[in-house]
C-alpha positions in Angstrom: -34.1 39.0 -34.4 -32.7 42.3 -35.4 -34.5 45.7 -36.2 -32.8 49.0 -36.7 -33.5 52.1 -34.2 -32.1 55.5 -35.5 -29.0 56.1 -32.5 -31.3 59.4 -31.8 -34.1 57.2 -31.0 -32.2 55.3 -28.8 -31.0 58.1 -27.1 -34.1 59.6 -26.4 -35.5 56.5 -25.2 -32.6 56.3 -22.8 -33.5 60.3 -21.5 -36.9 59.4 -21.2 -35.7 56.5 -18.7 -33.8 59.2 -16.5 -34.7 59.3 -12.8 -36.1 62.4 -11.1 -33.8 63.0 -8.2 -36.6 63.3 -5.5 -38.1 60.1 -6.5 -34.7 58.5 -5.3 -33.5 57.2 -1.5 -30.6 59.9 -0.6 -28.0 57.3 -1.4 -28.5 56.9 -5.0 -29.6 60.3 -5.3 -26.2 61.3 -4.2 -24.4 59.0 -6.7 -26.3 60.4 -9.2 -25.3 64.0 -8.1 -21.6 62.6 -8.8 -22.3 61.1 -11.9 -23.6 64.4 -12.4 -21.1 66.4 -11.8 -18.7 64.2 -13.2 -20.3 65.0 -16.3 -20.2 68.4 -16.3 -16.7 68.7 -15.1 -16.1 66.0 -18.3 -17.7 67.9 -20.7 -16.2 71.1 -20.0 -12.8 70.1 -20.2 -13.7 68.5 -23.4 -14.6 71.7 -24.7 -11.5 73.4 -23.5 -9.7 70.7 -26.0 -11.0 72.1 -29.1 -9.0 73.5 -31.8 -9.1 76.3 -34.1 -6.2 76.3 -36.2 -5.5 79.2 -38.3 -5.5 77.5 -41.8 -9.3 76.5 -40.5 -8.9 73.5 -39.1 -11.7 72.9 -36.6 -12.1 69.9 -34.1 -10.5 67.9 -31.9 -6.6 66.3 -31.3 -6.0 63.0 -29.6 -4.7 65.1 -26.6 -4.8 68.2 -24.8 -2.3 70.6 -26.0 -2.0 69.0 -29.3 -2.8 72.1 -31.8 -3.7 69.7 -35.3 -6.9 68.2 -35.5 -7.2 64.4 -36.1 -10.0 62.3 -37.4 -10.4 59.4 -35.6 -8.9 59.2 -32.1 -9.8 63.3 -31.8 -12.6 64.4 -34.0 -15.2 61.9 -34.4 -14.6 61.1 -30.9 -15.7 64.6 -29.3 -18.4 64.5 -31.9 -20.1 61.2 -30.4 -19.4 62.2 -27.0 -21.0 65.8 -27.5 -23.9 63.7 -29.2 -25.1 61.6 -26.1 -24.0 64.5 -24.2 -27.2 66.4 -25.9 -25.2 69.2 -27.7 -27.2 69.9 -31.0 -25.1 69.3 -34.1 -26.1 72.3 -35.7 -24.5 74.1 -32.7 -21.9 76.2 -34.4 -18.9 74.7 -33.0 -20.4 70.7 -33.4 -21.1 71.5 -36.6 -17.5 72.9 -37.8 -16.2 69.9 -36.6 -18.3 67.9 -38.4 -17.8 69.8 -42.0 -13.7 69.7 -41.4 -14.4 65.5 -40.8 -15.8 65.4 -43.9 -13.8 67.2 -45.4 -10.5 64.8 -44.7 -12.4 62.2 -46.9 -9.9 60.5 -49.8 -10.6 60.1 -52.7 -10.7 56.6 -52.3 -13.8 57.2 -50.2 -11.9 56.5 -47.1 -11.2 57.8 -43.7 -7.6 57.4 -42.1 -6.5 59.9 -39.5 -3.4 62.4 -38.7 -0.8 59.8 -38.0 -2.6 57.0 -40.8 -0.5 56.9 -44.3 -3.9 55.0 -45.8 -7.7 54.6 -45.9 -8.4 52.4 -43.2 -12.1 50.3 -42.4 -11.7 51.3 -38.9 -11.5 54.7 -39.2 -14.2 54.9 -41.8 -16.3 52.6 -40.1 -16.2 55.4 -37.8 -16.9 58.1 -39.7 -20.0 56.7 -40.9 -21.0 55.7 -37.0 -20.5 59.0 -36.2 -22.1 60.8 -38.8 -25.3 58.4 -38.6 -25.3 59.5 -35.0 -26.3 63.1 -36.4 -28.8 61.8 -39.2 -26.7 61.0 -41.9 -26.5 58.4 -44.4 -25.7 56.8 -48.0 -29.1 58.0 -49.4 -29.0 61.9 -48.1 -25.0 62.4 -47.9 -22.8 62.3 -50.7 -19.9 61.7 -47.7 -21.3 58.5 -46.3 -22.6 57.0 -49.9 -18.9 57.1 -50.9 -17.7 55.5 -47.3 -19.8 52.5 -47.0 -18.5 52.0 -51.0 -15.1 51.5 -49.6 -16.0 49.7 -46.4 -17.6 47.8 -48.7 -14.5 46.4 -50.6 -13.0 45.8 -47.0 -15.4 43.1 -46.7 -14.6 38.8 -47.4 -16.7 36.6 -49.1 -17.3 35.5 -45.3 -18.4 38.4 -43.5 -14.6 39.2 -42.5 -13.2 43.0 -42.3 -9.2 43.5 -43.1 -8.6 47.0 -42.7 -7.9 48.0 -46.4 -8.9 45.8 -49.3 -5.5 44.7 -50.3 -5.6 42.9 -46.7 -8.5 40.3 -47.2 -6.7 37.5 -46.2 -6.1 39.1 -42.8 -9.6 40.4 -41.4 -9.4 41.1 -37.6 -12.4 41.3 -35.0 -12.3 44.6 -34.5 -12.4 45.7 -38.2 -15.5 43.3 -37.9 -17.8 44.9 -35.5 -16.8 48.1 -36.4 -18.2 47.5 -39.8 -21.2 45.7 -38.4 -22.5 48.9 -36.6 -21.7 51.4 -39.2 -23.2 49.3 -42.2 -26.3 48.5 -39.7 -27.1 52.2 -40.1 -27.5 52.6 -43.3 -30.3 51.6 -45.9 -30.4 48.3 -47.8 -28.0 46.9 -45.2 -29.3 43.5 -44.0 -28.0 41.1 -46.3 -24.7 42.4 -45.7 -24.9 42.6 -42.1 -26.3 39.7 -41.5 -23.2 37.9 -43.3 -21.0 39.7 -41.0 -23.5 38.4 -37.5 -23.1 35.0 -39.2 -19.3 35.6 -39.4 -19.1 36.6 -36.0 -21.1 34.3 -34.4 -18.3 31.3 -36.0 -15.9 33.2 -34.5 -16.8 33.6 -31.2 -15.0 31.0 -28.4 -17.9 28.4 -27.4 -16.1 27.6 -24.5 -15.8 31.5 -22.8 -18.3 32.9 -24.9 -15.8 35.8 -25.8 -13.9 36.9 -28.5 -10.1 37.6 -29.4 -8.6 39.9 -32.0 -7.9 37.5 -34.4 -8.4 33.8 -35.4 -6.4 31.6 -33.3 -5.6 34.2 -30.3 -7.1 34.0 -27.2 -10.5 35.5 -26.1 -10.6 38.8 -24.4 -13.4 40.9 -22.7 -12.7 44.1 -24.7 -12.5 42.6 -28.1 -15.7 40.5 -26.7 -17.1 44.1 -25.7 -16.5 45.5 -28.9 -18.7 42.4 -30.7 -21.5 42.8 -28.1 -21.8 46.8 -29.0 -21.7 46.2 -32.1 -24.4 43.2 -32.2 -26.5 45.4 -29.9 -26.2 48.2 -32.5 -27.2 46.6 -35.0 -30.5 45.5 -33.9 -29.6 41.8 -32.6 -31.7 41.1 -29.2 -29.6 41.0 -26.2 -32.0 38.1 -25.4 -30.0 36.2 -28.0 -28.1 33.2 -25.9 -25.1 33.7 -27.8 -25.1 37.0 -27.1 -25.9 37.2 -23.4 -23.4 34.9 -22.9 -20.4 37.0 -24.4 -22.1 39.5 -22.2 -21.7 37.2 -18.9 -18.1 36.4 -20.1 -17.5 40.6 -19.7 -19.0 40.6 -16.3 -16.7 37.7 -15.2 -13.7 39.6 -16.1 -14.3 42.7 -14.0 -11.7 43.1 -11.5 -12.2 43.9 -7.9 -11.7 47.2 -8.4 -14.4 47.5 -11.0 -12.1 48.0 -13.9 -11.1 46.0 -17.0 -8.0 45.9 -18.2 -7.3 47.8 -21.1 -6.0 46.3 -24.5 -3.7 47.0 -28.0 -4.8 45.8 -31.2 -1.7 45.8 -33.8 -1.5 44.9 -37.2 0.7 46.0 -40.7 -1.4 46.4 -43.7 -0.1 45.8 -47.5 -1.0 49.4 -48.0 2.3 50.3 -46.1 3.4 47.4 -45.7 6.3 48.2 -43.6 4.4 50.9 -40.8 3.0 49.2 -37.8 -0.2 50.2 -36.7 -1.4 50.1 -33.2 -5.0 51.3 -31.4 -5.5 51.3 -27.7 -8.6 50.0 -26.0 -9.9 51.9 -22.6 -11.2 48.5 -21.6 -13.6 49.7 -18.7 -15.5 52.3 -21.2 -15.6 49.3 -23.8 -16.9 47.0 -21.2 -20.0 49.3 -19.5 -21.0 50.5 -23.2 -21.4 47.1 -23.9 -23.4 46.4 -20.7 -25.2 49.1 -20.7 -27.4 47.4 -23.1 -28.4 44.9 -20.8 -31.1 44.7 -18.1 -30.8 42.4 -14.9 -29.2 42.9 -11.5 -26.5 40.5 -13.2 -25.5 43.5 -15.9 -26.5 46.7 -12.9 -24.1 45.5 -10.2 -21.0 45.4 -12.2 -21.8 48.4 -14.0 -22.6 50.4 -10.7 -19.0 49.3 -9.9 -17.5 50.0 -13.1 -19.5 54.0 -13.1 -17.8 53.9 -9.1 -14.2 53.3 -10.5 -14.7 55.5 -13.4 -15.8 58.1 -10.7 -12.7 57.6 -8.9 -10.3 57.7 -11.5 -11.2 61.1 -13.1 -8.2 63.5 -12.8 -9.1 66.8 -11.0 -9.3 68.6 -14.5 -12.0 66.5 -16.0 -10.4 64.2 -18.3 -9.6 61.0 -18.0 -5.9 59.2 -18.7 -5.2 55.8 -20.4 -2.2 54.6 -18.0 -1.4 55.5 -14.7 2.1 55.8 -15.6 1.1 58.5 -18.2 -0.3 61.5 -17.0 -1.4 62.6 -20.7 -5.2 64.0 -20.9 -6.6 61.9 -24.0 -9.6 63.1 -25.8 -10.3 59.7 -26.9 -9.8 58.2 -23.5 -12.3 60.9 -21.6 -14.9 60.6 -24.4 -15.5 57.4 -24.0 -15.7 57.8 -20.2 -18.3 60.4 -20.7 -20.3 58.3 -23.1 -20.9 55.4 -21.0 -21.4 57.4 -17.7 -24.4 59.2 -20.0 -25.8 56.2 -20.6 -25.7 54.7 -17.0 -26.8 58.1 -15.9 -29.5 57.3 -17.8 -30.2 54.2 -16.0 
């Protein structure tokens, strides 16, 4: 089954969930005081990463000290984060970064980003995420009608996602659930959405119960992480067997640490056809956002030890890094940490 929730909804469901501190045994009440804290600490930083630039530019880069604005990666990521984080959007700051977003639209009705040369479904599956996230969609915003029109044309006669529409003979996982959730927000999205579930679902490993990034690769618990957020999005029940047991499969591949390992998805598009593109994963945020979603001591353990490492592994200024060997604070990297530690705050 599958019913749609406004993200506000959810998130006020979640609040409503939130313990009282002096309802708590001393030992959870102190983790909670980190998680806390952790929070604050997260958030504050994430506010001392904001740009003004002088032409007015307003938003956020992919890392501190980086002076230009970037869509996705920078932008729509302090956006969400600042979202669950229970900043107002009409806040005067929120809502300058959400008006210069917009305003980096193409006239293709696209998104890309800073260091993107075209109109990719990623980054406008994003975009419309985001700004659904803050009550906006295809009927009320002129923005997000013209989005989903391109995601649109990103789309296989199977339910696939390429990343442009000159690349339909090369849709990719990612591009998939990315287009799942942002079309699941928006009116008169079933059929479409339910071709893309279908297209998943023949996708996913029946062996592991996980996913990889692309037909014929093996299955991995972010790209598997990714589907289950997505599916969960949507509206499909996490009592769904298919889906609990891509959930299970992201459980099993927790290290002892309480980490996950983190991941690259690359790929060329006909666009540029000659420009590699690359993302990077932060597989333990992927993972708990995913299983936050799920109730059972099966799903709280392993996200208790995933919060824990997260916890452990936030640098003394608030953010959060991708590598170890790189001691760069990414914006992208510490809002997704702060997302998920919202939500198992929550819980």
């Amino acid at each position: 089954s599958r019913t749609r929730r406004h993200p506000a909804q959810v998130l006020l469901a979640r609040q409503e969930l939130t313990p009282r501190s002096h309802d708590l045994p001393s030992s959870q009440e102190d983790f909670i005081s980190k998680i806390d804290k952790s929070i604050e600490t997260g958030k504050s930083w994430l506010w001392g990463a904001y740009v003004r630039t002088e032409d007015g530019a307003t938003g956020w880069s992919h890392f501190l000290g980086d002076r230009e604005p970037t869509v996705w990666g920078g932008t729509l990521d302090g956006i969400r984060a600042m979202f669950y984080l229970g900043v107002p959007p009409l806040s005067t700051d929120l809502n300058n970064a959400i008006t210069w977003m917009k305003g980096q639209q193409r006239p293709d009705g696209g998104f890309g980003s800073r260091e993107m040369d075209y109109s990719s479904s990623e980054a406008t599956s994003w975009v419309i995420i985001t700004l659904a996230q803050v009550g906006l969609d295809s009927e009320n915003d002129q923005t997000v009608k013209s989005a989903v029109a391109y995601l649109l044309k990103c789309i296989d006669s199977d339910g696939g996602v390429a990343t442009t529409p000159l690349d339909l003979d090369q849709p990719r996982t990612f591009s998939t659930a990315l287009a799942l959730w942002a079309l699941s927000s928006q009116p008169g999205s079933t059929v479409i959405c339910n071709r893309i579930i279908d297209r998943l679902r023949s996708t996913q490993d029946t062996k592991s119960g996980g996913w990889s990034q692309r037909s014929g690769a093996q299955p991995n618990p972010i790209t598997t992480a990714q589907v289950v957020s997505a599916l969960v999005n949507s509206g499909l029940s996490t009592d769904t067997t298919w889906v609990r047991d891509a959930a299970k499969y992201i459980v099993g591949h927790q290290s002892e640490s309480g980490a996950w390992p983190n991941s690259h998805d690359e790929w060329f598009t006909k666009a540029t056809p000659r420009i590699p593109y690359r993302t990077s994963h932060f597989g333990t945020a992927w993972s708990l956002f995913a299983l936050s979603h799920f109730d059972g001591r099966e799903y709280r353990r392993p996200g208790v030890q995933g919060v824990r490492y997260l916890l452990a592994h936030q640098s003394s200024s608030g953010a959060w890094i991708y590598e170890d060997y790189d001691p760069t604070e990414q914006v992208w990297c510490t809002t997704q940490a702060l997302i998920v530690l919202s939500l198992w705050r929550s819980r």
